[in-house]
C-alpha positions, 0 to 999 in steps of 0.5 A: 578486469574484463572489458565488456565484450569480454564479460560472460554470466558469472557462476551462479552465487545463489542457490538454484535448488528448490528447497523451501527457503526459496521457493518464492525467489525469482530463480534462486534469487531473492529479488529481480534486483539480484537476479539482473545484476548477477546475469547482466553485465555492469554496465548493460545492468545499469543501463536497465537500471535506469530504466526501471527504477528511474533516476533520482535528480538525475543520477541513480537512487544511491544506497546508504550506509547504516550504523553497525547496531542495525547491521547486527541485528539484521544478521542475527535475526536474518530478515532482510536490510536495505538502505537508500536516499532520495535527492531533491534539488537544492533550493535558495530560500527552503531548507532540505526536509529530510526525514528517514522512513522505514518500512516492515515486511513480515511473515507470521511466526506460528501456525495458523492451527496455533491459539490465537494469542500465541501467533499474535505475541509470536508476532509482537516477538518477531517485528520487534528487532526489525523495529529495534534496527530501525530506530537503531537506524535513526527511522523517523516513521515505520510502519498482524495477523494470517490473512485468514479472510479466504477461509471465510471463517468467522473464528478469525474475528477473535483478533479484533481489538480496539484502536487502543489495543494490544497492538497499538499499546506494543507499538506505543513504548517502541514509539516513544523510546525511538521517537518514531512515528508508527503506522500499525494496521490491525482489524478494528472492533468498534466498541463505541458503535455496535462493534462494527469490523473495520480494517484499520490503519492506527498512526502512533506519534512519536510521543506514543500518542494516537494522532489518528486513523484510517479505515480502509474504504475499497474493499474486494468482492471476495472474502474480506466483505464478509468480515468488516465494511467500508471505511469511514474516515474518507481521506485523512491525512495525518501532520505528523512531527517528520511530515504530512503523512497518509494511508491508502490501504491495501486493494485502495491501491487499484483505485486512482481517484483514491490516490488522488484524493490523498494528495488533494488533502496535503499528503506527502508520504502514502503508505500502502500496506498489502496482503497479496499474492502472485497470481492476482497483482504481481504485475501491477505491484510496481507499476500502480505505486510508480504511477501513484506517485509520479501522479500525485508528486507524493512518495510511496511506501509499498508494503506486502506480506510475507510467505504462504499461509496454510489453514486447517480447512480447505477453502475456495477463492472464488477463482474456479480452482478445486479447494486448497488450504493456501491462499497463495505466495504473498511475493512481497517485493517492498520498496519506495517509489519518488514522484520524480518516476525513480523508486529503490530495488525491492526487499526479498520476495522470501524473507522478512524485512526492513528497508530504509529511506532518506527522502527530502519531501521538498522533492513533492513541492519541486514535481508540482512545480514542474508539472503541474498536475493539480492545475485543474481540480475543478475538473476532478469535482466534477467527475465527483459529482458524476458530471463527466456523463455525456449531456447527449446520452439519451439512455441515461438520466439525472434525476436532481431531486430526490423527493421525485425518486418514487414517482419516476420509478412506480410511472417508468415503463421498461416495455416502452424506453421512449415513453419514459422521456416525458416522465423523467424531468428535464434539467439542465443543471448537474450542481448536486447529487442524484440518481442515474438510471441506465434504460436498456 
């Protein structure tokens, strides 16, 4: 064994090359967890472990084993399996939660020149030994398409389906024969009302039955707003039979009143299903879901996509680039992040995967405790109702009653700003919503 002052950067063990299989890897390696523990010593490696993925009840996020089933079908179906467990302190007078959570990363399985059934199936097809090795695995809760948003093609429409459709009906036998809860986003039709598109995360009980869903209610600019609205649902949280559960989907992530308004409601566990890429989030992808839980005293499930999806039609992004036929490499990277700021290394940047997790949630109660972040929701209330505006901002005016809108607006004169003060009422109260006009 050599002693530290000895020890010299192994003989690389991964491939370095650049063939198509790791062309997304962190210089040939499949994850940064990988690359630092192949360069740096054992124990300068743990000592930038501690820094980066935090301590679980002061010791390092430990790994466990799983049964030999769900080793095996990692093995044939080569997609990538991780197991680890979050403590909580031992309490005298409550019993540890401990629920086993899992989550899926997944690439499609054809071409996006393929008919539309055919890559949706191929999909059902593809998750469904991940889904096998996690109820192998005992997963209480787990969690379909190409992104086809970026083309701005309407064609992408046909995959649309009901709360109750073909995806959830797949997803319903498997939750029911492993007695899992499933969290399944799909893009929504709204047969019920006028058809509306919504992006839309279905929670499946264990028993196969809906217990609910959550439209996503923070949208980009980009080319997902031409193709459903805003969510509205607000913000559920789901009681589920293993814990109180939440989905905050996607872009939802970059938005901290959306975080907090989850754990203001009970949530326990937020999943946060992704479609993104390296050039627009890659560095605030661990660091936004740290934050969110240490924030919010919740665990986080972060999911993202898998690989580089290639359309028929060159496409713009709206980022200045010549059109391109990719949208850009979806890095992946899923893992769990615990509101004492320790969370697991992440799955592979390149292939698809299944990362499990033992949380006890008595750990969210036991952070609140210490810390005491939800001491002052007053304080949120009124940022919700635009009270955080300085009272001394002369440029900006609150307008409380909203029968007196048309009036201010047909007499304002943006010639004269200062003549528009013995127009707009005086009011020394902010108890309710109305309408700020910025004068400039």
């Amino acid at each position: 064994m050599l002693r530290d002052h000895q020890w010299a950067p192994p003989l690389a063990t991964e491939n370095y090359s650049s063939s198509n299989s790791i062309d997304n890897s962190i210089c040939g390696f499949e994850s940064l967890h990988h690359l630092l523990c192949a360069s740096l010593s054992p124990q300068v490696f743990q000592e930038v472990k501690r820094l980066l993925w935090g301590l679980n009840c002061g010791r390092a996020v430990e790994p466990i084993s799983l049964p030999d089933p769900a080793k095996a079908l990692s093995s044939k179906h080569d997609f990538d399996l991780q197991a680890f467990c979050f403590h909580a302190d031992k309490e005298l007078l409550r019993e540890p939660r401990i629920v086993r959570v899992g989550l899926i990363q997944n690439s499609i399985a054809l071409p996006t020149t393929a008919p539309f059934l055919d890559q949706k199936r191929a999909i059902f097809q593809k998750v469904r030994p991940i889904i096998d090795a996690a109820g192998a695995a005992g997963v209480n809760e787990a969690w379909i398409m190409p992104y086809g948003f970026c083309t701005l093609e309407k064609r992408w429409c046909e995959l649309t389906e009901p709360v109750d459709g073909e995806s959830t009906q797949f997803l319903q036998d498997l939750a029911r024969k492993y007695d899992m809860v499933i969290v399944s986003p799909i893009l929504e039709r709204d047969l019920k009302h006028g058809e509306t598109l919504w992006n839309t995360a279905v929670i499946i009980g264990n028993h196969g039955n809906i217990i609910g869903k959550h439209r996503k209610n923070h949208i980009p600019l980009i080319g997902e707003s031409t193709y459903y609205t805003e969510g509205n649902t607000g913000h559920p949280v789901f009681e589920t039979a293993y814990g109180k559960i939440a989905v905050n989907i996607c872009y939802g992530k970059h938005h901290p009143p959306n975080r907090l308004a989850f754990v203001l409601n009970g949530a326990e566990l937020v999943f946060n299903p992704s479609a993104t890429i390296r050039q627009f989030s890659e560095q605030m992808w661990p660091v936004e879901a740290h934050n969110a839980a240490i924030a919010n005293s919740y665990f986080v499930g972060s999911i993202n996509r898998v690989g580089n999806e290639v359309f028929p039609n060159p496409f713009t992004s709206g980022d200045g680039k010549p059109q391109h036929t990719d949208f850009g490499h979806f890095y992946v990277s899923s893992h769990f992040s615990a509101p004492d700021g320790s969370c697991t290394p992440s799955l592979s940047r390149y292939r698809d995967g299944l990362i499990i997790s033992d949380m006890d949630l008595s750990l969210c109660r036991q952070l609140k405790d210490k810390w005491g972040f939800q001491m002052t929701p007053d304080l949120y209330l009124q940022i919700a109702n635009y009270q955080y505006i300085a009272h001394d901002t002369e440029c900006i005016f609150h307008i409380p009653h909203t029968e007196c809108i048309a009036h201010v607006l047909s007499n304002l004169d943006m010639h004269n700003p200062a003549l528009n003060k013995n127009i707009l009422p005086k009011t020394g109260s902010l108890d309710h919503v109305g309408l700020f006009i910025l004068i400039e």
